[in-house]
C-alpha positions as CSV (number, residue, x, y, z in Angstrom):
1,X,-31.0,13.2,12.0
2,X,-30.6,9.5,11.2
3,X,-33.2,9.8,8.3
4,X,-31.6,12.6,6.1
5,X,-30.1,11.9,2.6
6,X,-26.4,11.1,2.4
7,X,-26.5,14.2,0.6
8,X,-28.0,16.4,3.6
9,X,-25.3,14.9,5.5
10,X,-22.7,15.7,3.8
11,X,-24.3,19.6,3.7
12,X,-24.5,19.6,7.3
13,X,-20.9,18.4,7.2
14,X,-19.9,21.4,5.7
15,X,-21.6,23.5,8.2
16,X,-19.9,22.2,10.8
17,X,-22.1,19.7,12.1
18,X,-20.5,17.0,14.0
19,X,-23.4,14.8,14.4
20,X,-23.8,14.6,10.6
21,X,-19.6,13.6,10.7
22,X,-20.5,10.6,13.2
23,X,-23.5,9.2,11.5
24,X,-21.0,8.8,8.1
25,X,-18.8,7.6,10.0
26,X,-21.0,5.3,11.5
27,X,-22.1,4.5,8.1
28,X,-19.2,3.8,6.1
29,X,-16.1,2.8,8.5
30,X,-16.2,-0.9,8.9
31,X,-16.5,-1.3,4.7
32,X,-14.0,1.3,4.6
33,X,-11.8,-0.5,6.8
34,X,-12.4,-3.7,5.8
35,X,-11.1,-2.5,2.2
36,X,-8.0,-0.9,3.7
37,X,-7.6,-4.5,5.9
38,X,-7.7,-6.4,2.0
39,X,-4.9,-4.2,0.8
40,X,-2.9,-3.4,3.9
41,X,-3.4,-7.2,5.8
42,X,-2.3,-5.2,8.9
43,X,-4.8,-4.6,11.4
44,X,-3.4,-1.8,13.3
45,X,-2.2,0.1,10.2
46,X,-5.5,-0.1,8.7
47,X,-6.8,1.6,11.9
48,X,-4.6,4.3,11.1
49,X,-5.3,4.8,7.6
50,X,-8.9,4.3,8.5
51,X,-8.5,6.8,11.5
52,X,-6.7,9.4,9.5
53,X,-9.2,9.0,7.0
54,X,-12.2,10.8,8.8
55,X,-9.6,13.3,10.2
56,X,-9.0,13.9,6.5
57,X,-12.7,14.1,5.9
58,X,-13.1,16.8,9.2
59,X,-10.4,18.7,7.9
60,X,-11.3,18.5,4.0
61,X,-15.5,18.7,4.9
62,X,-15.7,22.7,3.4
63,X,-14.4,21.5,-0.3
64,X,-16.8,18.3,-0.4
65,X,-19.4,18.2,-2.8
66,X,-22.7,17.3,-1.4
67,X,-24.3,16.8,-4.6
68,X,-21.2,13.9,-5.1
69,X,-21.4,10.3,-3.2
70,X,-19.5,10.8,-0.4
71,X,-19.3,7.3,-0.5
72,X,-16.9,7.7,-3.2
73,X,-14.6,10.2,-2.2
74,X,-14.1,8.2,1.2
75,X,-12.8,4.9,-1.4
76,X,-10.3,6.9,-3.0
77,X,-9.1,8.6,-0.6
78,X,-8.7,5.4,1.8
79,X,-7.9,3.6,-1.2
80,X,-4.6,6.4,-1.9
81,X,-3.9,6.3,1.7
82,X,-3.1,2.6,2.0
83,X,-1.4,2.7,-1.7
84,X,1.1,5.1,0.3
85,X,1.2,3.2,3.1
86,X,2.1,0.1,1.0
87,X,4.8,2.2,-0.6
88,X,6.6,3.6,2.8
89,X,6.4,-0.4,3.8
90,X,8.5,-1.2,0.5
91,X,10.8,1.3,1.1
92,X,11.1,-0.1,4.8
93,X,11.4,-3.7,4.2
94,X,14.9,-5.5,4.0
95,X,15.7,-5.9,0.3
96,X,15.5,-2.2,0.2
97,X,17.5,-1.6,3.3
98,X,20.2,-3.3,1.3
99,X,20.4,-1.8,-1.4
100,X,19.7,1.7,0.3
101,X,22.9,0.7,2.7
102,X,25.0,-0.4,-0.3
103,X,24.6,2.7,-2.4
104,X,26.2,6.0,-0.6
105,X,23.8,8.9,-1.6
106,X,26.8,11.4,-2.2
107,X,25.6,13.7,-5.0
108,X,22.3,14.7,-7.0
109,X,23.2,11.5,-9.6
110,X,23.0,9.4,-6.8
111,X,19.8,10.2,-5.4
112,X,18.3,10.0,-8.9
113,X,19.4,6.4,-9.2
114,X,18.0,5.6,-5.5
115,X,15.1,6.8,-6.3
116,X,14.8,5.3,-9.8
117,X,15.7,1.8,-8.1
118,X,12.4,1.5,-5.3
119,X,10.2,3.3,-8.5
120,X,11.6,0.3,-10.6
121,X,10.7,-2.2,-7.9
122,X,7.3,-0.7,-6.4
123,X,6.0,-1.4,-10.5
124,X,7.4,-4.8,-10.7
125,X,5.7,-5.4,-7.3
126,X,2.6,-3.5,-8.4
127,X,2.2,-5.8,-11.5
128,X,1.9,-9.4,-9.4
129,X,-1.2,-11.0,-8.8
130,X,-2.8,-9.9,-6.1
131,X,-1.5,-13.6,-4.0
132,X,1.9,-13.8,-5.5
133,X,2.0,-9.3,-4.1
134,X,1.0,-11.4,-0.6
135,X,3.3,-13.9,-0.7
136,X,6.1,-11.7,-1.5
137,X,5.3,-9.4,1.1
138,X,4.7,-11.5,3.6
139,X,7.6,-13.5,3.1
140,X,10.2,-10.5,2.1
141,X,8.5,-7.3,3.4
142,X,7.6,-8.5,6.6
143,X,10.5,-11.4,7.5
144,X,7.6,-14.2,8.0
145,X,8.6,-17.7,6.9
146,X,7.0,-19.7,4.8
147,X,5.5,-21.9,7.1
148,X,3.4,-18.3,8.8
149,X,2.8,-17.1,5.3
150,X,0.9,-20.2,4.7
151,X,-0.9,-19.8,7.4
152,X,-1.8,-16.4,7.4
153,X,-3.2,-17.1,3.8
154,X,-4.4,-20.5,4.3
155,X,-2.6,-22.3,1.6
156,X,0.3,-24.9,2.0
157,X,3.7,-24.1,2.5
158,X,4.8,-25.4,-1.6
159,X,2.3,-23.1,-2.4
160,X,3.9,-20.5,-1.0
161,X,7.1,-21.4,-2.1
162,X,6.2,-21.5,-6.0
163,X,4.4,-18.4,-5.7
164,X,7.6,-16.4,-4.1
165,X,9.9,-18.0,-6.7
166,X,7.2,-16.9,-9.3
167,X,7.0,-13.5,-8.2
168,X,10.8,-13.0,-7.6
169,X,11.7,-14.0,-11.3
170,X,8.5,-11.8,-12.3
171,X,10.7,-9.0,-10.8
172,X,14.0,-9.6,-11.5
173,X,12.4,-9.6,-15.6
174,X,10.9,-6.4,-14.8
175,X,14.1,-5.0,-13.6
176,X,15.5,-6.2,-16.8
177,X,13.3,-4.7,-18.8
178,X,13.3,-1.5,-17.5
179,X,16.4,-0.5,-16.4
180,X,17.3,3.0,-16.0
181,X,20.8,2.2,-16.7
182,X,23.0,-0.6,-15.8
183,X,23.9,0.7,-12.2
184,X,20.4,0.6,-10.7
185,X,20.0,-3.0,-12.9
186,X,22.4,-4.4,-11.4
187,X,21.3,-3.2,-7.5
188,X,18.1,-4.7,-8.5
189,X,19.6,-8.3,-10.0
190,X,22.3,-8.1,-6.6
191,X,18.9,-7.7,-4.1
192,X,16.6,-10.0,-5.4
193,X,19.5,-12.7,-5.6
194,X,19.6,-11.9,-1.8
195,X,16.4,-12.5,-1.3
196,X,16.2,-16.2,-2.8
């Protein structure tokens, strides 16, 4: 079986055949995983995205096309997974905590402006440099200092430093820029002078 096209694989996919499932997963899990690793730099969450992927794939394998590269549809899909991931991490990290325990969610108003706030913040967070992004979420996201941040990315601790003051002004000016009104700006401009 090891010599059919991706093409027939994918074919015998759809009919159920779990061989053909292994041999793509044989195929295309440690590229797929090491992409997840890049945007993720979790090991054990890309596992999961990278595990849930193929279950995605088994349960998804009747609407495939055979005649597109699998290859593809496997990216994006991995590639959506870990953007959520990402997202459910922001929502889960401190600065949000705060401003989430601050703000009582009484009414329909107040759930707008919640969820207006982490939209506001994911797109400033979203529009860093793909280091500065690391830096920030090292260092805010995930609690590490500056001294394991540094490590973790091999560049010096002033390094570090200058790219989290960098990317926290970049933020606080894209919270200025696009407030929704000046109740969720001023969460925004409260958390991130927390965070300094």
């Amino acid at each position: 079986m090891e010599d059919y096209s991706e093409s027939e694989l994918v074919a015998l996919l759809k009919a159920d055949n779990v061989k053909a499932f292994d041999l793509l997963y044989k195929k295309y899990h440690a590229p797929i995983y090491n992409n997840i690793l890049r945007l993720l730099k979790d090991t054990e969450e890309s596992e999961n995205i990278l595990q849930d992927l193929f279950v995605t794939l088994w349960e998804k394998r009747a609407s495939i096309d055979p005649e597109k590269p699998i290859a593809n549809w496997l990216f994006q899909v991995s590639y959506n997974k870990s953007v959520t991931q990402l997202k459910k991490n922001l929502k889960q990290s401190s600065a949000f905590k705060y401003i989430e325990d601050d703000m009582l969610v009484t009414d329909e108003k107040d759930v707008y402006f919640k969820e207006a706030k982490i939209k506001i913040l994911e797109e400033a967070l979203f529009k860093l440099s793909p280091q500065k992004r690391k830096v920030f979420d090292l260092c805010k996201l995930q609690g590490k200092s500056y001294e394991e941040c540094a490590r973790e990315l091999n560049i010096s601790k002033h390094t570090v430093k200058e790219y989290l003051s960098v990317a926290v002004k970049a933020v606080k000016e894209y919270a200025e820029q696009h407030p929704v009104n000046n109740l969720v700006f001023i969460y925004i401009i409260v958390a991130l002078k927390i965070m300094m």
